[in-house]
C-alpha positions as CSV (number, residue, x, y, z in Angstrom):
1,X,-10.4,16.2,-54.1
2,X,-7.9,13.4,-54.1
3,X,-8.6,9.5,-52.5
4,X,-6.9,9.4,-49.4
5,X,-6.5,5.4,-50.6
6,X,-5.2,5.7,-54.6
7,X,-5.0,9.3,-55.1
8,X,-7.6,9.8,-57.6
9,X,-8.9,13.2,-58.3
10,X,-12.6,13.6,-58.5
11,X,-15.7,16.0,-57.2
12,X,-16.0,17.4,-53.8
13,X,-19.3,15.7,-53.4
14,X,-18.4,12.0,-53.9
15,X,-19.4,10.2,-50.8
16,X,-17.4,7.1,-52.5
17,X,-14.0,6.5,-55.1
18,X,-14.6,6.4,-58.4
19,X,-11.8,4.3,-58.8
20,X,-10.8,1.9,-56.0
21,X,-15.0,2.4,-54.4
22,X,-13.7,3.4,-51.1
23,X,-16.1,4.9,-49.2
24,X,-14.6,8.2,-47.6
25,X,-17.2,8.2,-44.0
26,X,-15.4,4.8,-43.3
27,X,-11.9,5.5,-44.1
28,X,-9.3,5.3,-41.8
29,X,-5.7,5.7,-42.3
30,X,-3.6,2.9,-41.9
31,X,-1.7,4.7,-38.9
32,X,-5.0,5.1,-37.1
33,X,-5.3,1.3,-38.0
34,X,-2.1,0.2,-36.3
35,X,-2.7,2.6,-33.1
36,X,-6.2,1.6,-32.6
37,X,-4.6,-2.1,-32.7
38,X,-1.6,-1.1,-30.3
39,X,-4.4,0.7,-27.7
40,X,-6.7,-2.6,-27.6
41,X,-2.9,-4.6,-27.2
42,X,-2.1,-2.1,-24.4
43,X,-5.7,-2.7,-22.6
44,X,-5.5,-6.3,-22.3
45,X,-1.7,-6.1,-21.5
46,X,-3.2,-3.8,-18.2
47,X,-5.9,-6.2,-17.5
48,X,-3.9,-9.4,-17.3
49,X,-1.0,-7.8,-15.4
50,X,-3.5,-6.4,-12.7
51,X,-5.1,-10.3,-12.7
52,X,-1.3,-11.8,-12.6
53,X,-0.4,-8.9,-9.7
54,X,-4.1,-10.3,-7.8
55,X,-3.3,-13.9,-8.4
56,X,0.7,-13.6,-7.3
57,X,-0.9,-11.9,-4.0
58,X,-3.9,-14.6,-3.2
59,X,-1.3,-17.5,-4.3
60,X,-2.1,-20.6,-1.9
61,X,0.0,-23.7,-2.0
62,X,-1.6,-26.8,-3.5
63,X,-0.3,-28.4,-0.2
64,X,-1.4,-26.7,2.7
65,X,-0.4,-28.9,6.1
66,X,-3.3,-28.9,8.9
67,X,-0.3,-27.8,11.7
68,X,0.5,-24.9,9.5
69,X,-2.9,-23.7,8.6
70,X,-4.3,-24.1,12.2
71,X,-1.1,-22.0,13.4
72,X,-2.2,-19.1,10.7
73,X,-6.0,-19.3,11.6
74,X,-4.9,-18.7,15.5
75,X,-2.6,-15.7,14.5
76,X,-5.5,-14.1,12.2
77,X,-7.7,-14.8,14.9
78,X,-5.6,-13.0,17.3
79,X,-4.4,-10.3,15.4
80,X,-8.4,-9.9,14.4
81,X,-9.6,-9.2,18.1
82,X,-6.6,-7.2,18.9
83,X,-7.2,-5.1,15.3
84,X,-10.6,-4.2,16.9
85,X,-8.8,-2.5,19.5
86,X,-6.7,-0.7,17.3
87,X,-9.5,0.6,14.9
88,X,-11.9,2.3,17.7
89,X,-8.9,4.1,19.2
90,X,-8.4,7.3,19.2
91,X,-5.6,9.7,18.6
92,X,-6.4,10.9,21.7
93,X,-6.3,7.9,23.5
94,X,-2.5,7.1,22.7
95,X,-3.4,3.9,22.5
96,X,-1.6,2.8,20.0
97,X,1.8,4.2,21.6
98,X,0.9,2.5,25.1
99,X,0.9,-1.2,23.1
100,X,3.8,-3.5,22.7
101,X,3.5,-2.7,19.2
102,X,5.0,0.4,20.1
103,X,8.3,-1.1,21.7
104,X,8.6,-3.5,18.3
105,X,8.6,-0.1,16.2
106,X,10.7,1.8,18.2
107,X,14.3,0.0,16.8
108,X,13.0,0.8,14.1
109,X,12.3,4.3,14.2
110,X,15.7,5.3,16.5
111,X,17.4,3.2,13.4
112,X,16.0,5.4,10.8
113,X,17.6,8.0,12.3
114,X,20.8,6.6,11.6
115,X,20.1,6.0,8.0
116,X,18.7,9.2,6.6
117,X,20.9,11.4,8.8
118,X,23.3,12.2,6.2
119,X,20.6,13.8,4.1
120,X,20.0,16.3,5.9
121,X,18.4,17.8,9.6
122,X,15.1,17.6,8.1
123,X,15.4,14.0,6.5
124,X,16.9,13.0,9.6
125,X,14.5,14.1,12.2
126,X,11.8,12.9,9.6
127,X,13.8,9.3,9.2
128,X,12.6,8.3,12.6
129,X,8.7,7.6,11.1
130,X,10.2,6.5,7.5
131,X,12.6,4.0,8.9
132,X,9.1,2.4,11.2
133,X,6.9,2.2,8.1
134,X,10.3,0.8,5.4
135,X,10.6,-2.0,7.9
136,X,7.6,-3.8,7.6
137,X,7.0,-3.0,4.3
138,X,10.6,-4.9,2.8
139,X,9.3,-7.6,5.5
140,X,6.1,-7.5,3.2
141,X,7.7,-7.9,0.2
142,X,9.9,-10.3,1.4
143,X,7.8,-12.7,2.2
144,X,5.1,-12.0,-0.6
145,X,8.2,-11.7,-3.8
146,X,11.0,-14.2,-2.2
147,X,9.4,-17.0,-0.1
148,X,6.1,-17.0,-1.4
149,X,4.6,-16.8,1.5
150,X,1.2,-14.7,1.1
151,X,-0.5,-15.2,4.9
152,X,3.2,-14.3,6.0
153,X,2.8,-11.1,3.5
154,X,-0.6,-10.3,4.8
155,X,0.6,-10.2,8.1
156,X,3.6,-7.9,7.5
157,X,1.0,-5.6,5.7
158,X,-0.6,-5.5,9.1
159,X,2.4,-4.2,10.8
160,X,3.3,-1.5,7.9
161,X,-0.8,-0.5,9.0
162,X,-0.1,-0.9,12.8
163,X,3.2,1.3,12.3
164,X,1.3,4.3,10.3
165,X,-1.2,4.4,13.0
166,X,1.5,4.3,15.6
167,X,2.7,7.7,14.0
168,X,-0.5,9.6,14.2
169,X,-0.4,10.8,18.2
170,X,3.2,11.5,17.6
171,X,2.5,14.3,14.5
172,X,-0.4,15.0,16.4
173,X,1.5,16.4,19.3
174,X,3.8,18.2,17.4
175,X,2.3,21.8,18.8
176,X,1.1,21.2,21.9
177,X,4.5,18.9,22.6
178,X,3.0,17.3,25.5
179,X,3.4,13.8,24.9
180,X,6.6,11.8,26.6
181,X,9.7,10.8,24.5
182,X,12.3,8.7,24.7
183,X,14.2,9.5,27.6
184,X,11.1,10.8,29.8
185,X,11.2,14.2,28.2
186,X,8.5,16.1,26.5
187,X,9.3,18.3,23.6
188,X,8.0,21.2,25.4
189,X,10.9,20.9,27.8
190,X,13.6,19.7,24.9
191,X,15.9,21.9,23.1
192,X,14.2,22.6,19.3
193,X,14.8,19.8,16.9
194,X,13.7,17.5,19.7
195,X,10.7,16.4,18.7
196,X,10.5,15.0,15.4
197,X,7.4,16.3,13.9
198,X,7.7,20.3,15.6
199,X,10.9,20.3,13.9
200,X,9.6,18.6,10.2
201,X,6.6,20.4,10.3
202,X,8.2,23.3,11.5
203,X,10.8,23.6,8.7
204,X,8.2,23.1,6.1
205,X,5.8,25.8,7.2
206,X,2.9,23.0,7.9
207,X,3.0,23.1,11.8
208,X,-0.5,24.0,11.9
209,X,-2.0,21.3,9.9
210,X,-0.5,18.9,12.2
211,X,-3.9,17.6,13.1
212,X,-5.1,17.0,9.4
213,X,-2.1,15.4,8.6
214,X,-2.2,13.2,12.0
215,X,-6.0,12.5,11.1
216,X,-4.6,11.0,7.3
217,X,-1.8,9.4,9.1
218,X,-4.2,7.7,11.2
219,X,-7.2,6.6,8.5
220,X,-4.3,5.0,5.9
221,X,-3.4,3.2,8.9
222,X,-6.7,1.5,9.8
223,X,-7.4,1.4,6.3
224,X,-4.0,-0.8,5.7
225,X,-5.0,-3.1,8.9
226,X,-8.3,-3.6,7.4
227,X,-7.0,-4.5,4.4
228,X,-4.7,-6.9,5.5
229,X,-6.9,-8.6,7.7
230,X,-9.0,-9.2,4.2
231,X,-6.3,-10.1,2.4
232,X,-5.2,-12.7,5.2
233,X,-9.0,-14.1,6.0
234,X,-9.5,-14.8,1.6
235,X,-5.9,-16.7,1.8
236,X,-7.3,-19.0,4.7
237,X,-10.5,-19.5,3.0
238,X,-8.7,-20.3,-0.6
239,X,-6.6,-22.7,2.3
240,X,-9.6,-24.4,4.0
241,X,-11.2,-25.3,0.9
242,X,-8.1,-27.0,-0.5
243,X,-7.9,-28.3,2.7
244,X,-10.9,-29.7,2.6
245,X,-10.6,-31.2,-1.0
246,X,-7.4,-32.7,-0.2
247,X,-9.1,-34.6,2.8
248,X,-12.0,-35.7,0.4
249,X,-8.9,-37.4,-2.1
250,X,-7.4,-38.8,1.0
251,X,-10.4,-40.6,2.2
């Protein structure tokens, strides 16, 4: 055989080079070499940009005013107890619909409509739901990527949560078409097309696993709530305690 390294020929049974003593169990090609370097690169490169993503979302200002942090504990507060609510509801229960969180998504939804109408019957009926979940989620990003403001980000999280759960009685419904729409109709008694999530699910043969897909619409949107109401609470603590340190150096 030949030395992968300097080419020289010698016996099959050489366990090292005659010529340059490279020992063949250890050798790896140069290539190998430069990937295995490029796939450690690539691994650090991950872990820093998921600690940079983590540290760009938990940012807290160095200067945190006590008027401003009070005003965020009282709307974490709030939005805490009324998240309770929200999370031992059922689909059943409508309860979700019945709030004034309903009323706040419901431009929303009518406006999406508008938007994805020219793509289509099926993207427009389906438009509705999109355009109430797009909404708070550029408000998220907004406020998270433009004005740096993280509680503000946390809370528009909330809504995109609130929104996804506000969806879930809706696509429940959409056999049984009992529930009241805009207008004081209920999709039983409206032409086809009517009700948004008959027609979608309809068209795309999944009527009946409106339920399941309810029940997922429904668990992402308590699981986003809970989220956000974790990612809100660790900005006020990261807050208080800078709060607390810039009293200290004031004093």
């Amino acid at each position: 055989m030949n030395c992968p390294k300097c080419g020289h020929e010698q016996n099959d049974e050489n366990t090292e080079c005659n010529r340059c003593g490279l020992i063949f169990s250890q050798y790896r090609p140069r290539n190998y070499q430069e990937l295995l370097r490029i796939s450690r690169s690539m691994e650090i490169e991950k872990t820093s940009f998921f600690k940079r993503i983590l540290n760009y979302m938990f940012h807290a200002n160095d200067e945190i005013e006590v008027v401003y942090f009070i005003g965020r504990l009282i709307v974490f507060i709030f939005l805490f107890i009324w998240s309770l609510k929200f999370l031992q509801c059922s689909i059943e229960s409508n309860y979700v619909n019945m709030s004034i969180m309903h009323l706040v998504n419901l431009p929303f939804h009518e406006a999406g409509h508008i938007v994805f109408r020219p793509l289509g019957r099926v993207m427009h009926s389906l438009g509705g739901s999109l355009g109430q979940v797009i909404m708070p989620l550029i408000c998220t990003l907004v406020l998270l990527i433009k004005t740096r403001d993280t509680f503000g980000a946390s809370v528009g999280f909330w809504w995109t949560g609130e929104s996804i759960l506000d969806m879930a009685p809706y696509i429940n419904d959409a056999r049984s078409m009992s529930l009241p729409l805009l207008g004081g109709n209920t999709g039983a008694s409206a032409p086809y097309g009517f009700h948004d999530w008959n027609f979608v699910l309809s068209e795309l043969d999944l009527l009946t696993h409106d339920h399941l897909i309810a029940n997922i619409a429904e668990t992402t949107g308590k699981l986003f709530i809970i989220l956000a109401l974790f990612w809100g609470l660790t900005l006020l603590i990261k807050q208080s305690r800078r709060l607390k340190r810039f009293s200290q150096v004031q004093l």
